[in-house]
Every structure is written in structure tokens, then in C-alpha cells.
C-alpha positions in Angstrom: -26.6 48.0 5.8 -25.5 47.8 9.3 -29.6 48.2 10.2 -30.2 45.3 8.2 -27.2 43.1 10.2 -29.2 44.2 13.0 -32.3 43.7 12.5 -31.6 40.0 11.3 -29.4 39.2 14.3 -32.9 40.2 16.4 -35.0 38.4 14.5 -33.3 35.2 15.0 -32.8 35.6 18.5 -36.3 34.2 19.2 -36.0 31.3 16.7 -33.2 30.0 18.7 -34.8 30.3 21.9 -37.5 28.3 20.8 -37.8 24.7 22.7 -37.7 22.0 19.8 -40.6 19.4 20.2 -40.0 16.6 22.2 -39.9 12.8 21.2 -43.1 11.1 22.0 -43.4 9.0 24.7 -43.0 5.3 24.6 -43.8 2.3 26.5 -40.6 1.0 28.2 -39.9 -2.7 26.3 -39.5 -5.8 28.0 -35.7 -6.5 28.6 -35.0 -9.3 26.1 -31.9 -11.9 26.1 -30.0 -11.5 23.3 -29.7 -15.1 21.0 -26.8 -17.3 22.0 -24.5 -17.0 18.8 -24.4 -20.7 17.0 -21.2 -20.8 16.1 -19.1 -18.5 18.6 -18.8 -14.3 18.8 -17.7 -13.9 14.9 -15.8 -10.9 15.7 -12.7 -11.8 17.1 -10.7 -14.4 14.9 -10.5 -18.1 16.3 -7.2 -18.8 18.1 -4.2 -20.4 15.4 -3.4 -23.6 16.1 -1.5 -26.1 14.7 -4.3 -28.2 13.9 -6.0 -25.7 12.3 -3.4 -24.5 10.4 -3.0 -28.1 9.1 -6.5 -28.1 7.8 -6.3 -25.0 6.0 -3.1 -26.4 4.3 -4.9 -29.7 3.2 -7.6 -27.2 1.9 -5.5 -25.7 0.0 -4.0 -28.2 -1.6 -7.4 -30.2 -2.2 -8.6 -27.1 -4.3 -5.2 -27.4 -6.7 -2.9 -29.8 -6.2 -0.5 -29.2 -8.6 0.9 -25.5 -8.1 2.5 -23.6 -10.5 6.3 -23.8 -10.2 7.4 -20.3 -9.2 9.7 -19.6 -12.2 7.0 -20.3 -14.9 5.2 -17.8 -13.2 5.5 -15.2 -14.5 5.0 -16.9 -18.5 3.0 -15.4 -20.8 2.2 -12.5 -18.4 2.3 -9.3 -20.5 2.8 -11.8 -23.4 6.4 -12.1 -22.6 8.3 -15.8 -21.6 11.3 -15.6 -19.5 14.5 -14.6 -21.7 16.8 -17.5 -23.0 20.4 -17.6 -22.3 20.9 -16.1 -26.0 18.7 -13.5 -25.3 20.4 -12.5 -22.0 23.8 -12.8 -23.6 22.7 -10.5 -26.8 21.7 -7.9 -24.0 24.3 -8.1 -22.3 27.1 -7.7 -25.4 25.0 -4.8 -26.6 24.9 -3.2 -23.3 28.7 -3.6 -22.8 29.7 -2.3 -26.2 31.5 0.9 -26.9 29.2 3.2 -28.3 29.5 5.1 -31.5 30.7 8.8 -30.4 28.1 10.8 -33.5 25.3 8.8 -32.5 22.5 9.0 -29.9 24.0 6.7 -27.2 27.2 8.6 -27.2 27.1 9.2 -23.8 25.6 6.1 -22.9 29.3 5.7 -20.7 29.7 9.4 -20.0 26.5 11.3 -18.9 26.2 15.0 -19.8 25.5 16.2 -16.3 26.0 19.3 -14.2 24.7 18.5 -10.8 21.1 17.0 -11.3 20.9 19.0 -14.4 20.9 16.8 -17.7 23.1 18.6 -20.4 21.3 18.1 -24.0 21.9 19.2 -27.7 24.8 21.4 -28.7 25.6 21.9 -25.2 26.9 18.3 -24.7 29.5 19.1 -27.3 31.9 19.3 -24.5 31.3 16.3 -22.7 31.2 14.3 -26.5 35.1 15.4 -26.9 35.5 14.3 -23.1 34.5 11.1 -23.8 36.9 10.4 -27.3 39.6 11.7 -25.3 38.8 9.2 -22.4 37.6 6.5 -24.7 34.5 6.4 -23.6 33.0 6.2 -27.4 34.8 5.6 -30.6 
């Protein structure tokens, strides 16, 4: 094996001594001045100015002069309409009320925690008679 390392290791040695052909020669081309740009170098951004922000502003409002008022906005996206007062208020009541203490949102007032650790099933048995005794759920 180490024969073969060998041996390969020589055999390449010439290969990379070998001078790689050179690029053909070429006729030297006449120097030629480069085209005056029409409307100005492109790659910087023009300079802000007051008048120019003006113009894009009248642009703007040419393309749609009546803009959306901000709170329709957001109408029919997801195929929701902003809440009504009633449907605020229901929320609101239902978040607020005492919970029912041998239902799921017992602990809605009195998390089952131990440090970051969520406390779930039997286990929360505990913190369930916690939260009668605290009045946390009825």
C-alpha cells in the first residue's frame, strides 16, 4: 500500500511541473472612448430634493386618488371585518368571567406551573383546590 502512495505521489510530480499552454497572442485594440451616458451615471441615486419629492407625491396621487382610509384596511383580509363594539364587549365578559373549577379553563386565572414547567392532568389536582380556596374558579 505504502508503494502504491508512492508511486502515485511520483507520478504526479511531472504533471504538475508541466508549463500550461499559453493564451494566443492578440493584436493590441485601439483605445475606445466609452459612450457619454444619456441620461446621467445610473448607479448612484439622483440627489432628493424638494422638488423632486413633490413630483413623486403628485405621482402618486395621480395613479389613485382616493386612498384607502387606514382603518378599513385591514377589511375582508382573511375574510374577517373589524369587530363591532358587541363583539369586543362579548370578548371581553367571557374573558373576565370566573371559570367553572371541573372544566377545562379551570385554571384559566391560576396557571399550573413549576418554574417553566406546565403542570397537566392529575398532577394539577393541587393547584385546582388552590384555586377554590383562593376563588380563583367556582
Amino acid at each position: 500500500m505504502k508503494g502504491i502512495v508512492v508511486a502515485a505521489c511520483l507520478m504526479a510530480t511531472p504533471l504538475a511541473a508541466w508549463p500550461l499552454p499559453e493564451a494566443p497572442a492578440s493584436a493590441p485594440r485601439p483605445a475606445v472612448k466609452p459612450a457619454e451616458p444619456v441620461a446621467g451615471d445610473l448607479s448612484l441615486p439622483p440627489p432628493l430634493s424638494d422638488e423632486l419629492i413633490r413630483k413623486a407625491v403628485r405621482d402618486t396621487i395621480a395613479e389613485d386618488p382616493h386612498p384607502v382610509d387606514p382603518a378599513k384596511a385591514t377589511a375582508g383580509v382573511y375574510g374577517t371585518t373589524t369587530p363591532s363594539v358587541h363583539d369586543r364587549m362579548s370578548a371581553a365578559f367571557e374573558q373576565a368571567k370566573v371559570p367553572d373549577c371541573l372544566h377545562d379553563d379551570a385554571l384559566k386565572l391560576q396557571p399550573a406551573h413549576i418554574g417553566p414547567v406546565a403542570v397537566v392532568g392529575p398532577y394539577s389536582l393541587p393547584w385546582v383546590i388552590a384555586a377554590v380556596i383562593r376563588g380563583k374558579c367556582r
